[in-house]
C-alpha positions in Angstrom: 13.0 -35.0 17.4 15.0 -35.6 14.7 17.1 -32.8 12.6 14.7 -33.4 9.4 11.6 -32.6 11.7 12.9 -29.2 13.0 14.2 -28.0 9.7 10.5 -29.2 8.3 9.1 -27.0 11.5 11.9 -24.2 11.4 10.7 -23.8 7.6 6.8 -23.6 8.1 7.7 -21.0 11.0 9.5 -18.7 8.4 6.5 -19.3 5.7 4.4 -18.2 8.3 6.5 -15.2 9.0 6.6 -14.5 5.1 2.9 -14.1 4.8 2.2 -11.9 7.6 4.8 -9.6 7.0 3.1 -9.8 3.2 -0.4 -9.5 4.8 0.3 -6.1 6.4 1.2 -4.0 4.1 -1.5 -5.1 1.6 -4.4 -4.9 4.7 -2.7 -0.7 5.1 -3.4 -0.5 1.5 -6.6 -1.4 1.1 -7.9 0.2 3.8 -5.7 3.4 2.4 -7.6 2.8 -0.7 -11.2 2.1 0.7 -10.8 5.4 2.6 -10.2 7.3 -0.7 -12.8 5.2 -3.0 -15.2 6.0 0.0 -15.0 9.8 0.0 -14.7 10.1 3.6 -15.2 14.2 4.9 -11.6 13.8 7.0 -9.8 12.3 3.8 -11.3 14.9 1.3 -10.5 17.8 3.9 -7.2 16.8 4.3 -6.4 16.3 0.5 -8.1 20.0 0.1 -5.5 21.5 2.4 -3.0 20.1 0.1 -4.4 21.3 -2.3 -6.1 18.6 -4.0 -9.6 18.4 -5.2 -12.0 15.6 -4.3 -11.6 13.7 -7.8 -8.2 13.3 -7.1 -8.4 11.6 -4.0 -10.7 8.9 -6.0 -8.2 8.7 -8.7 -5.1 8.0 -5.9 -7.6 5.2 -4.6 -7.8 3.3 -7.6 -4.1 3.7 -8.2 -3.5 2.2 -4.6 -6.0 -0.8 -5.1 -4.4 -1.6 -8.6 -1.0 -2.1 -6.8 -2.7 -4.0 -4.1 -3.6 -6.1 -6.9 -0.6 -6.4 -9.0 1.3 -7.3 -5.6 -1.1 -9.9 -4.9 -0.6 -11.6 -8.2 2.7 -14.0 -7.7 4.0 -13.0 -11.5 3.5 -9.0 -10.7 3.8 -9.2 -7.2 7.4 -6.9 -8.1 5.7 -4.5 -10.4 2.9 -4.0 -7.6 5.7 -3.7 -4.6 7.7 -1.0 -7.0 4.6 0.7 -7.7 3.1 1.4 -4.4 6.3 2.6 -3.3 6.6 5.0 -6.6 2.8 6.7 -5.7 4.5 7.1 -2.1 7.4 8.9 -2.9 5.2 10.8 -5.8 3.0 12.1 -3.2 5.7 12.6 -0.8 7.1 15.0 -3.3 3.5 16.7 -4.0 3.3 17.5 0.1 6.9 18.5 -0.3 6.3 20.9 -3.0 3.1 22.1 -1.7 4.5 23.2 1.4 7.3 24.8 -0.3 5.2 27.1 -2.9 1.8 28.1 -1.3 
């Protein structure tokens, strides 16, 4: 095998690699995001004891698929990855606050 053939092969393995590490946080989202749009009784009960009423949980859904979206999208795929991380660390910070003034 020559040295042009394994660097061909070598570089279709780390493409490969590339997309499934791409393909699973996006797959975590949408199902994140089909759980919310979907109203499911455990997601609603556990947003209501953090306080949050069931509209919200619908509103955090279509935040979380428009990322999904934007990351999927090659020319936005940095706004969507800075996004989904900013509505993470926003509702870390909600749970965080929540706990700390009941």
């Amino acid at each position: 095998m020559s040295n042009a053939n394994k660097q061909n092969n070598s570089s279709k393995a780390k493409i490969w690699t590339g997309y499934l590490f791409s393909a699973l946080p996006v797959l975590f989202m949408l199902m994140s995001s089909a759980m919310k749009l979907s109203q499911q009784k455990m997601v609603v009960e556990g947003f209501a004891k953090g306080g949050m009423s069931a509209s919200v949980v619908s509103i955090i859904g279509v935040v979380e698929l428009l990322c999904v979206i934007f990351y999927l999208v090659p020319a936005t795929s940095v706004l969507g990855r800075y996004l989904s991380r900013a509505t993470w660390v926003v509702r870390l910070w909600f749970t965080f606050v929540q706990e700390r003034c009941p």
